[in-house]
GUMAR-945803 format. One line per 3 residues: number of its first residue (from 1); for each residue x, y, z of C-alpha. Coordinates in nm, 3 decimals. Example, Ala and Ser with C-alpha at 12.3 -4.5 7.8 and 13.67 -1.06 7.14 Angstrom:
<atoms>
1	1.230/-0.450/0.780; 1.367/-0.106/0.714
</atoms>
This chain:
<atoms>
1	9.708/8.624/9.060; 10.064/8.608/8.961; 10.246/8.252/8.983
4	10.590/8.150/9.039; 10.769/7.991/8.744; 11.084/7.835/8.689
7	11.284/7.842/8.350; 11.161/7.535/8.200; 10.786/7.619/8.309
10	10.796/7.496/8.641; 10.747/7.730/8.930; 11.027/8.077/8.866
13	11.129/8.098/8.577; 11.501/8.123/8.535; 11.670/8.114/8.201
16	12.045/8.257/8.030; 12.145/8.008/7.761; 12.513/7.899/7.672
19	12.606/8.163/7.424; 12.822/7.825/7.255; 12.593/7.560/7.220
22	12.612/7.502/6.855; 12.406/7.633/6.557; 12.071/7.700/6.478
25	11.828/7.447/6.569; 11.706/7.277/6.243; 11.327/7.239/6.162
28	11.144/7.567/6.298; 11.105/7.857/6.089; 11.242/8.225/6.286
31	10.934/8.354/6.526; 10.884/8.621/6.689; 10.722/8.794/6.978
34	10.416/8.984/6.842; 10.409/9.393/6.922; 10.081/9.575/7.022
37	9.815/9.487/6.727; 10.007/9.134/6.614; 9.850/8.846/6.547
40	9.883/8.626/6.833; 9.750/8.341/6.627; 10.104/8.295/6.567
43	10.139/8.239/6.914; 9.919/7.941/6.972; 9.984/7.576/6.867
46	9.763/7.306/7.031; 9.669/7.097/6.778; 9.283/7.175/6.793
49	9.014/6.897/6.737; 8.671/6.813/6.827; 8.658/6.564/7.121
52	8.411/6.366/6.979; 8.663/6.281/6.706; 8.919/6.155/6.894
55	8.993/5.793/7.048; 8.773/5.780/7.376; 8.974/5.683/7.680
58	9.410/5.672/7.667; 9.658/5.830/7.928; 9.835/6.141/7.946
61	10.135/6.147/8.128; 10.288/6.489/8.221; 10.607/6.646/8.382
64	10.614/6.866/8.657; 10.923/7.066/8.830; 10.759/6.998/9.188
67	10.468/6.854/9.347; 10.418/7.030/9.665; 10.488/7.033/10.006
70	10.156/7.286/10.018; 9.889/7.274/9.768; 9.704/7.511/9.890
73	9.732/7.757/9.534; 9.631/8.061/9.783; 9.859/8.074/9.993
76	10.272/8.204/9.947; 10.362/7.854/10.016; 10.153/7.680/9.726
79	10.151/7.971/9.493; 10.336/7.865/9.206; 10.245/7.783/8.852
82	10.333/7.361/8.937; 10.077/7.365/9.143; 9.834/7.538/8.948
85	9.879/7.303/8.628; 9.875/6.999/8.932; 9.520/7.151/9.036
88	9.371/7.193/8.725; 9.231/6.891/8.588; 9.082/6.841/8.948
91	8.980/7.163/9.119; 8.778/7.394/8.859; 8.654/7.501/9.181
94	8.982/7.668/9.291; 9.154/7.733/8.993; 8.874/7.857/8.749
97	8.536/7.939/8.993; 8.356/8.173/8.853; 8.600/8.266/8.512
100	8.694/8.125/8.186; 8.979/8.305/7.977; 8.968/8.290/7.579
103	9.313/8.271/7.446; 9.365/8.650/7.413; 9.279/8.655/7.797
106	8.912/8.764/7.773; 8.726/8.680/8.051; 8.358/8.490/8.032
109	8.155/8.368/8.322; 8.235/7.992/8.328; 7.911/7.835/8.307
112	7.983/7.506/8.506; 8.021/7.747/8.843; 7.875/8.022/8.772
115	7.569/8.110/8.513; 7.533/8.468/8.491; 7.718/8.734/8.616
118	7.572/9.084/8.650; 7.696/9.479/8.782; 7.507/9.764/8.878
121	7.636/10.050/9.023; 7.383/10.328/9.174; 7.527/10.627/9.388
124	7.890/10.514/9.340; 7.795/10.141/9.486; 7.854/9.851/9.287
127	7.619/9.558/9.325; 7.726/9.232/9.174; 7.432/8.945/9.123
130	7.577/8.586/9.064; 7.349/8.305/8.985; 7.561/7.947/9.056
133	7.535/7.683/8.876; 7.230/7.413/9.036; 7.468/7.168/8.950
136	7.814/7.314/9.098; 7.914/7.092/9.380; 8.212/6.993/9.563
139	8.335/6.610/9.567; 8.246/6.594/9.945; 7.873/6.683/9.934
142	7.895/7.022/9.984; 7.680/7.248/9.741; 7.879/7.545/9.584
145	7.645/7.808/9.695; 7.664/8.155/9.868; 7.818/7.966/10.189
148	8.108/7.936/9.975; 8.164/8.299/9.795; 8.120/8.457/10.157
151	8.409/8.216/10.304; 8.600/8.321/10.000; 8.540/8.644/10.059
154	8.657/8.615/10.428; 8.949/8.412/10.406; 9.128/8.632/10.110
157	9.017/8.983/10.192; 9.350/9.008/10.400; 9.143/9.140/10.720
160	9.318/8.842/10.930; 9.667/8.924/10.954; 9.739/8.564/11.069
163	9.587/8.389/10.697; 9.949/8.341/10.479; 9.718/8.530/10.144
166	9.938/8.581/9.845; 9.751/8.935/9.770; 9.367/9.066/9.902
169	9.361/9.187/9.552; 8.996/9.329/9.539; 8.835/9.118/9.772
172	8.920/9.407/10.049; 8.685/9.631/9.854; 8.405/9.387/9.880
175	8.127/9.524/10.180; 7.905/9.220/10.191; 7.844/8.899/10.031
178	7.478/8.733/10.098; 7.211/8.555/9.961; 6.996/8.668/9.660
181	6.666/8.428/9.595; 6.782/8.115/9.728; 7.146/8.008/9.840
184	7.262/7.965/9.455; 7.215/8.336/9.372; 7.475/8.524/9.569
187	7.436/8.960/9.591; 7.796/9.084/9.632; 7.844/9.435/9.740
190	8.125/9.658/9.727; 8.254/9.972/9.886; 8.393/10.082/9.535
193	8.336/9.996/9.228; 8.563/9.699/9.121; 8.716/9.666/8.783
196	8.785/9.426/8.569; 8.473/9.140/8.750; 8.731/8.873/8.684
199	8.920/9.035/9.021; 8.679/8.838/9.182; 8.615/8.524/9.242
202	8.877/8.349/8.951; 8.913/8.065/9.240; 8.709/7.918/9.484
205	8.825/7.820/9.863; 8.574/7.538/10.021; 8.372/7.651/10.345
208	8.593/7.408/10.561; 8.846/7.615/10.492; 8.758/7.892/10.748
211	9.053/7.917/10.929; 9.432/8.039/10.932; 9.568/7.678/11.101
214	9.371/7.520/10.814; 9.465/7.778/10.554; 9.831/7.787/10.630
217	9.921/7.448/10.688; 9.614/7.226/10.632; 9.729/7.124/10.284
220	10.084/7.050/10.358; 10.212/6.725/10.240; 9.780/6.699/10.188
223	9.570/6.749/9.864; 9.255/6.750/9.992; 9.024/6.598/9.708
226	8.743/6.613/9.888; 8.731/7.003/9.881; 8.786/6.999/9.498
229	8.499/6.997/9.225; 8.669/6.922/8.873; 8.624/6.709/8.578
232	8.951/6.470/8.708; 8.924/6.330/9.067; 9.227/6.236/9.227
235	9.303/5.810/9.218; 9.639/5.835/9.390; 9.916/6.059/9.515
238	10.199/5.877/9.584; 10.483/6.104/9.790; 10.725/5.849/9.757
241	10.722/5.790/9.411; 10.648/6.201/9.361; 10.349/6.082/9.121
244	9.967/6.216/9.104; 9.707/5.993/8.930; 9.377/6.130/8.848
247	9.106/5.923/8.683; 8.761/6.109/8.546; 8.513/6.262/8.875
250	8.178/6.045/8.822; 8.059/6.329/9.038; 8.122/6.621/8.748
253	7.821/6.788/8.600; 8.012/6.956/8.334; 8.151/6.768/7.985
256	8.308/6.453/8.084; 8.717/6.365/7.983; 8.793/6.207/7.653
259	9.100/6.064/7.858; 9.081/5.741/8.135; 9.338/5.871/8.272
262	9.617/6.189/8.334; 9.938/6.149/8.563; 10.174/6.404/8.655
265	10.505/6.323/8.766; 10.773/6.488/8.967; 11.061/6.544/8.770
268	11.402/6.743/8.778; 11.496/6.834/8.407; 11.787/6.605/8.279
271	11.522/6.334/8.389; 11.218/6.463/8.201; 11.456/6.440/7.875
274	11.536/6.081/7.930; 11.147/5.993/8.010; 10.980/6.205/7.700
277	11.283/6.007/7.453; 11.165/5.678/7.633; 10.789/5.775/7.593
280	10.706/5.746/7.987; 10.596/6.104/7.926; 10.376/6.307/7.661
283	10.498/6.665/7.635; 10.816/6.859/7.791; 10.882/7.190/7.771
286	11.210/7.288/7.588; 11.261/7.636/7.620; 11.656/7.623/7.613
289	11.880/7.572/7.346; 12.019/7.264/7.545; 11.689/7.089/7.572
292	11.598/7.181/7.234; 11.901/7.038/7.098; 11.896/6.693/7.380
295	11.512/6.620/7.225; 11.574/6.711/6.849; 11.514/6.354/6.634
298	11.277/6.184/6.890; 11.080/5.968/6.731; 10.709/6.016/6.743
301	10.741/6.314/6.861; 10.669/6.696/6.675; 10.722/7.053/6.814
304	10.463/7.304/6.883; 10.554/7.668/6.900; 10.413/7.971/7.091
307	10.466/8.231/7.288; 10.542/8.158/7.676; 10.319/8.413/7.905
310	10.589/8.470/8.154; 10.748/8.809/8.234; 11.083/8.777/8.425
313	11.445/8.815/8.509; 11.580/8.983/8.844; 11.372/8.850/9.171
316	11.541/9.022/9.469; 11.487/8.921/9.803; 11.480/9.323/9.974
319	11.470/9.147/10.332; 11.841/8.995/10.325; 12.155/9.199/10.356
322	12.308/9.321/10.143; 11.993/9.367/9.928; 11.827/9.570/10.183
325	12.027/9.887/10.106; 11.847/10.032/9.761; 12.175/10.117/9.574
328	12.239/9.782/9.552; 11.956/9.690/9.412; 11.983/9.971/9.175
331	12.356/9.876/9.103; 12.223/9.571/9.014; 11.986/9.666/8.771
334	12.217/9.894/8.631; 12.481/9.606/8.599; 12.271/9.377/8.331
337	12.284/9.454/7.977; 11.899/9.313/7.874; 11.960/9.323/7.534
340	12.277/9.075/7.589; 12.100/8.840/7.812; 11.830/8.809/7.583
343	12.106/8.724/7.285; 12.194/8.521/7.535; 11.917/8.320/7.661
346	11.727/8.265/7.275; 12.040/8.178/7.048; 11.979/7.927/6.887
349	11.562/7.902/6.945; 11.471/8.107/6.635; 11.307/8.349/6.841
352	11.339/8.766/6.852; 11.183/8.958/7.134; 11.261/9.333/7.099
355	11.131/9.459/7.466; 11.050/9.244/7.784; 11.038/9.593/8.014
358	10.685/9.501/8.229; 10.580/9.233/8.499; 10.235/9.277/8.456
361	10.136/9.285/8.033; 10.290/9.140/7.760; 10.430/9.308/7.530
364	10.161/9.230/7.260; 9.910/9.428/7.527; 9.763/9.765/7.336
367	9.883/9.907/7.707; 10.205/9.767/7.744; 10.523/10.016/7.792
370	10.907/9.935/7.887; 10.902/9.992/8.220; 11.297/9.904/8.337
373	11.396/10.218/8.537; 11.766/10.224/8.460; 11.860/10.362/8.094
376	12.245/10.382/8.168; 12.381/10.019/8.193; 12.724/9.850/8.225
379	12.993/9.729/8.533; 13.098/10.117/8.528; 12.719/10.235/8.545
382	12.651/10.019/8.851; 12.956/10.147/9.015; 12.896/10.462/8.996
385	12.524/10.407/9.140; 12.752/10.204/9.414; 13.036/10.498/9.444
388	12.740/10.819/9.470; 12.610/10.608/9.791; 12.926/10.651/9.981
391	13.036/10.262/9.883; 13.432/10.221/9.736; 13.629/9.933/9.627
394	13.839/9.779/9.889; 14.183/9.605/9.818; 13.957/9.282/9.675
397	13.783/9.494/9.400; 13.533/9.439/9.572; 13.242/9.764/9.674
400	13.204/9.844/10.004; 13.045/10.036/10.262; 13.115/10.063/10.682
403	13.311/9.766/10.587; 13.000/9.583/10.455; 13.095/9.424/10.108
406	12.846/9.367/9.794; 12.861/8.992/9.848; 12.589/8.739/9.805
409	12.476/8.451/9.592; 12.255/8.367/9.302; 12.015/8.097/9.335
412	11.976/7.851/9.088; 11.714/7.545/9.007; 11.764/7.243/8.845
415	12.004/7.068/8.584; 11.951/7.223/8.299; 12.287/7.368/8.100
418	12.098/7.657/7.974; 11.970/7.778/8.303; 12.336/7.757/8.461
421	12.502/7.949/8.224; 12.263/8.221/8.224; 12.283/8.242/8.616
424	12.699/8.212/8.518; 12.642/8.502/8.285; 12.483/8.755/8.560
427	12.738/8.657/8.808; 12.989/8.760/8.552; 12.788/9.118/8.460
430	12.764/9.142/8.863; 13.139/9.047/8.943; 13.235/9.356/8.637
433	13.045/9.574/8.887; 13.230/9.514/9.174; 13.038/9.314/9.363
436	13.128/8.938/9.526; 12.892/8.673/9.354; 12.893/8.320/9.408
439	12.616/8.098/9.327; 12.370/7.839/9.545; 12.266/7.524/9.358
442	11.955/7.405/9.427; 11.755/7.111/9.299; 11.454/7.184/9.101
445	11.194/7.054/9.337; 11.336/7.292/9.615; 11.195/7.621/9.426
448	10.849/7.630/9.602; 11.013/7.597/9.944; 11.297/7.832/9.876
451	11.084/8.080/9.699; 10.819/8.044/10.011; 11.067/8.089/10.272
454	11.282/8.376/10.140; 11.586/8.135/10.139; 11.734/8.348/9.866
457	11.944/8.668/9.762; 11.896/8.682/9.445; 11.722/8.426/9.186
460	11.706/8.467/8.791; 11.304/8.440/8.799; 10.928/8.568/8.784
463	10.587/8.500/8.708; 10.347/8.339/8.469; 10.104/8.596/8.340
466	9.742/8.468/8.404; 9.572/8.740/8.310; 9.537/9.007/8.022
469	9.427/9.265/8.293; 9.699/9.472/8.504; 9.453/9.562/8.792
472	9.508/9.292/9.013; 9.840/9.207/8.991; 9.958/9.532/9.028
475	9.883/9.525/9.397; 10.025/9.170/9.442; 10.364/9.280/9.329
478	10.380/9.660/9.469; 10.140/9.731/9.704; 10.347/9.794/10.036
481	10.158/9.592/10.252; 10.111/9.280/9.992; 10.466/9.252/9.788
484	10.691/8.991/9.949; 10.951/9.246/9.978; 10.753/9.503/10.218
487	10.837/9.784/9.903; 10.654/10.101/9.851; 10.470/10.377/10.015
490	10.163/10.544/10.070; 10.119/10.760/9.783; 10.146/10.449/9.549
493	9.952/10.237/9.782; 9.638/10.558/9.706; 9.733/10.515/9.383
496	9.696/10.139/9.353; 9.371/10.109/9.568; 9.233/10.395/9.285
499	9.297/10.140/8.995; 8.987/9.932/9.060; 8.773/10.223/9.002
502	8.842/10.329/8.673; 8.608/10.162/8.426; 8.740/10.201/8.109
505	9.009/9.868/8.041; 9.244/10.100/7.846; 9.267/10.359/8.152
508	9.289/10.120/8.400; 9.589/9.948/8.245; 9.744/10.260/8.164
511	9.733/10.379/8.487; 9.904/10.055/8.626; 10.140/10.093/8.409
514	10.248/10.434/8.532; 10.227/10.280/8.860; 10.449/9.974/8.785
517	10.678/10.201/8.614; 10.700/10.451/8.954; 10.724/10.139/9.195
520	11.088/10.011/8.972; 11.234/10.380/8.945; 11.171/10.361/9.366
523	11.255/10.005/9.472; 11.471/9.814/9.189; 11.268/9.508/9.384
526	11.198/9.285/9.050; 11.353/9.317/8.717; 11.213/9.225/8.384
529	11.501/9.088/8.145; 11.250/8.829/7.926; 10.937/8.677/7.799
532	11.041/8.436/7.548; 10.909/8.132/7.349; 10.685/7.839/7.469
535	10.825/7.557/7.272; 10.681/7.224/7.332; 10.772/6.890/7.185
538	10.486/6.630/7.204; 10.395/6.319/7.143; 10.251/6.252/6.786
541	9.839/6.239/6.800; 9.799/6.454/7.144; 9.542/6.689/7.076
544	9.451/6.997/7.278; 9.762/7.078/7.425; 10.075/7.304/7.319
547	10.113/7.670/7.381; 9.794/7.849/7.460; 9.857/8.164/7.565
550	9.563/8.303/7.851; 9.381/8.009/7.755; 9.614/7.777/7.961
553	9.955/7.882/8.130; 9.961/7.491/8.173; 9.920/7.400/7.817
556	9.579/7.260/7.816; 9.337/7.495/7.723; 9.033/7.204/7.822
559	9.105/6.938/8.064; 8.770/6.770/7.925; 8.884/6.813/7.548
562	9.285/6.650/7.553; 9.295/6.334/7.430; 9.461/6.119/7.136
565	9.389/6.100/6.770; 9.222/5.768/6.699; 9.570/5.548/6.590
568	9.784/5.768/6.815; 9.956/5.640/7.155; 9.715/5.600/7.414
</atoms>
């Protein structure tokens, strides 16, 4: 399942840099994005030790672009990658279940929910056997057992119209989910074959969570620890103070924390700057040239490298005026120069990225393709997308129709310099076109909401990637029924529901490609401008954390294995 990001990591990720911020950062050799068949080796930097070698017990303090209001990761309103970094170290449960990702994004059973996972398919049935963990229970009391895949099932197939589900994905395929030997061996059965296993249950939801009141707005302004099972438990969560304290669960099964103690904090950017130079916080992303250059010469501090598994650029909100009407999305895409933005948004980061033309792989994927439907760009491309839909420029400049002008706003999170001029930059592109751009400033912690609510024309954002495997997200971002926009048709929709069937991981991702590729040409709904670097600086003596590709989108690839060289800050 997709999540929201923002530019510096936090929730939608926005990002045009200054195109005169100075030189070349010093210190980091050139890196760049790795092609189908690189070695994405070069894209991983976490410092990797042995937990029983480091210094038992310590702190880790880390930032966060927005804690909350919902936390419930399933739903539109807590889907975004904040929340899923927030949930990890406390809700395996919800954000692993039944999957572990290597850092290439190959999927294994993870043994502390699930043991063994096994399909069979006999007359074009699949049946799935899933033997649970003995151990695997939530911090309430209740036993992880087939009680909780079938409310899983029920709650995210998307049968209730009334349950706020970011995307069915497969669960709507699934026919039954019961009880095998005993109540920790679950038989799952489908009514078509399901591909890749990982569609289903990556995420658990607790049996108490059974119904749309609770789903919806149960876990507003609420946590709820008690339905979590994780190697962290929570110790606080203070509102006020926008800080979440978690401690180690004496109730996990699984391998027990090195650390005493992680906090995240709620933090807009120019802050987290000022706390990771004052050492009130461990690691910060710094993704900009701006940040880059504000953290450069911090003592105790080094910089990790990597590639950042986000896909991004044009998020358009098809459900506001004047973003309804297609040309203007199209005039839109047609407007931006990707190639310029890119210059753009990495000068000065030592970074090259050739292609960024897919929301679904990157572009080191064997099936990755440039999917960007618009090959003629420029202000006098987009108005002549603009001018062959009956639209002309009025005595403003400015393209109209019925007396309707192109005007709207970009929205724009948090402080950073990097991420306003790159908004400043599109508006600029836009206003060549024709059209009347202004822009709406919003504080960082105001992305979930915004983003949840549709309070937006127009944002420079997109989504982590959290998976190596096109299947599923294809349908959360272009399936008719599921994309936030209400986009597509029936033929894709056939076309999308076929995707799951195909066995062979090549085929399957190929086709999704094609349909990805179809879906833009249609719609011009989301845009894909950029991938670009993870770049980290962090605290001297941290181990286990930096860029980790599918292994972590939040950094930690083991909540159980971070920790502190012995002579390092605790």
């Amino acid at each position: 399942m997709k999540k929201y990001m923002t530019i510096g990591g936090a929730a939608i990720a926005a990002a045009l840099m200054l195109s005169g911020c100075g030189g070349t950062p010093p210190g980091p050799e050139t890196q760049k994005a790795q092609g189908s068949g690189g070695d994405i080796n070069k894209l991983i930097s976490v410092n990797a030790k042995d937990a029983k070698d480091l210094e038992q017990g310590g702190t880790v303090t880390l930032p966060l672009g927005s804690i909350g209001p919902s936390f419930n990761l399933f739903s539109n309103t807590g889907n975004s990658a904040d929340n899923n970094s927030l949930h990890r170290p406390i809700d395996g449960a919800g954000t692993w279940g039944c999957w572990t990702l290597d850092f290439d994004g190959t999927a294994t059973p993870n043994k502390d929910f699930c043991e063994e996972i096994k399909s069979e398919i006999k007359d074009g049935k699949q049946t799935i056997t899933i033997k649970i963990n003995p151990k695997a229970t939530y911090n309430d009391g209740t036993p992880i057992d087939v009680k909780t895949f079938e409310n899983t099932w029920k709650m995210l197939r998307g049968e209730n119209k009334d349950i706020d589900i970011v995307t069915s994905g497969a669960y709507e395929f699934v026919d039954s989910v019961r009880a095998g030997a005993n109540d920790k061996e679950v038989i799952v059965t489908t009514t078509q074959p399901v591909y890749p296993l990982d569609a289903l249950f990556t995420g658990l939801v607790h049996p108490a969570v059974n119904t749309p009141e609770i789903f919806n707005t149960g876990f507003t302004g609420k946590l709820h620890e008690e339905w979590m099972a994780g190697p962290f438990k929570l110790e606080n969560f203070d509102a006020a103070a926008k800080t979440v304290i978690m401690v180690p669960n004496e109730k996990w099964w699984g391998a027990k924390p090195v650390l005493s103690k992680a906090v995240f904090r709620q933090l807009e950017t120019g802050a987290q700057v000022a706390a990771f130079k004052n050492g009130e916080i461990d690691g910060i992303s710094a993704n900009t040239v701006s940040l880059y250059s504000r953290l450069d010469g911090t003592a105790d501090a080094e910089v990790r490298r990597g590639q950042r598994l986000f896909a991004g650029g044009l998020n358009i909100n098809a459900l506001v005026a004047p973003m309804t009407d297609t040309a203007v999305r199209k005039a839109i895409f047609a407007a931006v120069d990707r190639p310029a933005l890119r210059g753009v948004r990495f000068n000065g980061l030592n970074w090259e990225e050739e292609s960024s033309g897919s929301l679904l792989l990157m572009p080191f994927s064997p099936n990755y393709q440039d999917n960007y439907p618009v090959k003629e760009t420029g202000a006098e491309a987009a108005k002549k997308v603009l001018t062959d839909a009956g639209y002309k420029a009025n005595d403003k400049g400015i393209m109209e129709k019925d007396g309707n002008p192109v005007t709207f706003k970009i929205t724009n999170f948090g402080d950073d310099p990097t991420t306003g001029a790159t908004v400043q930059t599109l508006q600029k592109q836009l206003q060549a076109a024709g059209m009347d751009v202004g822009i709406d400033q919003r504080g960082l912690a105001d992305f979930q909401k915004v983003l949840a609510s549709r309070e937006f024309a127009l944002t420079i954002s997109g989504f982590s990637l959290t998976s190596g495997d096109a299947t599923d997200s294809v349908k959360q971002l272009y399936q008719s029924q599921t994309n936030r926009n209400e986009l597509g048709d029936a033929e894709l929709d056939a076309k999308i529901k076929n995707l799951g069937t195909i066995a062979d991981n090549a085929e399957r991702n190929k086709a999704a490609m094609e349909v990805e590729k179809e879906h833009m040409a249609k719609y011009y709904s989301m845009g894909p401008v950029f991938n670009g670097p993870q770049i980290s600086f962090v605290r001297k003596g941290l181990a286990n954390y930096g860029p980790s590709l599918f292994k972590s989108s939040a950094q930690v690839p083991d909540w159980t294995t971070i920790g502190w060289e012995k002579g390092a800050k605790k």
